[in-house]
Steps between C-alpha positions, in 0.01 A plus 500: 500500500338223733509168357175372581519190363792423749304590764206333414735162499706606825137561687301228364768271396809325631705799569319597864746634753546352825320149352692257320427216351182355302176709509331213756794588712536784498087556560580274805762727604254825496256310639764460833622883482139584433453241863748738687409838408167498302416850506855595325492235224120470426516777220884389354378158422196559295744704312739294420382182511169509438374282833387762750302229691814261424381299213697277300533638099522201314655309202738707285287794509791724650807321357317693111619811607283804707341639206475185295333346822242744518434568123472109468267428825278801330545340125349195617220650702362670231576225214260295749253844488476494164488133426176548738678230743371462857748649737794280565417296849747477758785253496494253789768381713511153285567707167795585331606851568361688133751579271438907341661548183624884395285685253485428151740782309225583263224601755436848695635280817864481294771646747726595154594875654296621215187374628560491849762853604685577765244732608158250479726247718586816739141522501439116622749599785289786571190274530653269706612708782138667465365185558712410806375833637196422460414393875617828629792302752827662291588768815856673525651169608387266254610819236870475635482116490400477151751782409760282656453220300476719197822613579651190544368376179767760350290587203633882520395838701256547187299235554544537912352864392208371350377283799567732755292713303205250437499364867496903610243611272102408470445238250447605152249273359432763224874519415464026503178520320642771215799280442304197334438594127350155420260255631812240541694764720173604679492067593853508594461791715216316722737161455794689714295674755301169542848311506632738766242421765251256619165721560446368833381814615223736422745798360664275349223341345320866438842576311474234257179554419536883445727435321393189244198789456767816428676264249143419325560113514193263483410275748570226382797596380616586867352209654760259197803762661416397831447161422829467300706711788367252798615226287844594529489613877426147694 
């Protein structure tokens, strides 16, 4: 079986392959590859880093763990939603970097295996690489790029299997959507796909949107995840 929760840490946490180091360097470093050969790394670092366009994530959002980063930037998003808070602002460069803290264990945001499987944090995965689609630029050579690093991560031919097979295939937003059974997975579903890319683009854009809309979230609620995400991207 695929540990998801592994990859979710190796692709959004410390663990990326060729990059070493702490997340600011290593999101210098794909900034540089991305420098040299943009058209083969565009796609590869939206996945696993989560700065397409290069940005910085900050404080100790990664250092919680992949699924503990994104069930905690979506806890606090819609803690703020519900307290009927204005959106967070965001941070200037004279701030302190914000500090996330994981989910509380008693909440539908808990990452305890019984609230959050294996096969919900497949499904963040899932959404992630759907988002990083999004624009339309993953062609046969970005595919072989990303399935390079994926199998230099050495997470096993299972797992190998299963991006091969959602790079090849048309997204399945149906398959995304289906896979949130509560409003708190339906949040953190938008919270990885909006952590996976900056929507610099109109597809990109046009995919978020769809998508905040196939998930049923309010807009305000959206506008608190996208508020709470750009906080920790500077």
């Amino acid at each position: 079986m695929i540990d998801a929760r592994k990859l979710l840490d190796q692709f959004l946490g410390s663990q990326v392959p060729g990059l070493q180091g702490s997340v600011k360097d290593k999101a210098t470093q794909a900034i540089n590859i991305a420098r040299d050969n943009p058209m083969a790394t565009s796609a590869i670092a939206g996945v696993l880093l989560g700065t397409k366009t290069g940005r910085q994530v900050a404080g100790n959002t990664l250092v919680l763990g992949g699924l503990a980063a994104i069930a905690g930037l979506g806890y606090q998003a819609y803690k703020n939603y519900q307290a009927g808070n204005a959106p967070a602002p965001q941070p200037t460069q004279q701030q302190a970097e914000p500090q996330f803290l994981p989910p509380p264990s008693n909440s539908g945001f808990s990452t305890a295996p019984a609230v959050a499987s294996n096969d919900f944090a497949l499904s963040l995965v899932s959404a992630m690489i759907a988002a990083a689609r999004a624009d339309g630029h993953v062609d046969d050579a970005e595919r072989q790029h990303i399935l390079g690093k994926v199998q230099q991560a050495g997470v096993g031919s299972e797992a190998e299997a299963f991006f091969e097979r959602e790079l090849a295939n048309p997204v399945d937003l149906d398959t995304i959507v289906a896979s949130a059974q509560t409003e708190e997975q339906r949040v953190q579903i938008y919270t990885a796909s909006r952590l996976a890319i900056e929507p610099d683009s109109r597809a990109e854009r046009g995919y978020l949107d769809l998508l905040a809309g196939r998930l049923g979230l309010a807009d305000a609620l959206v506008d608190h995840i996208e508020a709470t995400v750009s906080s920790a991207k500077v």
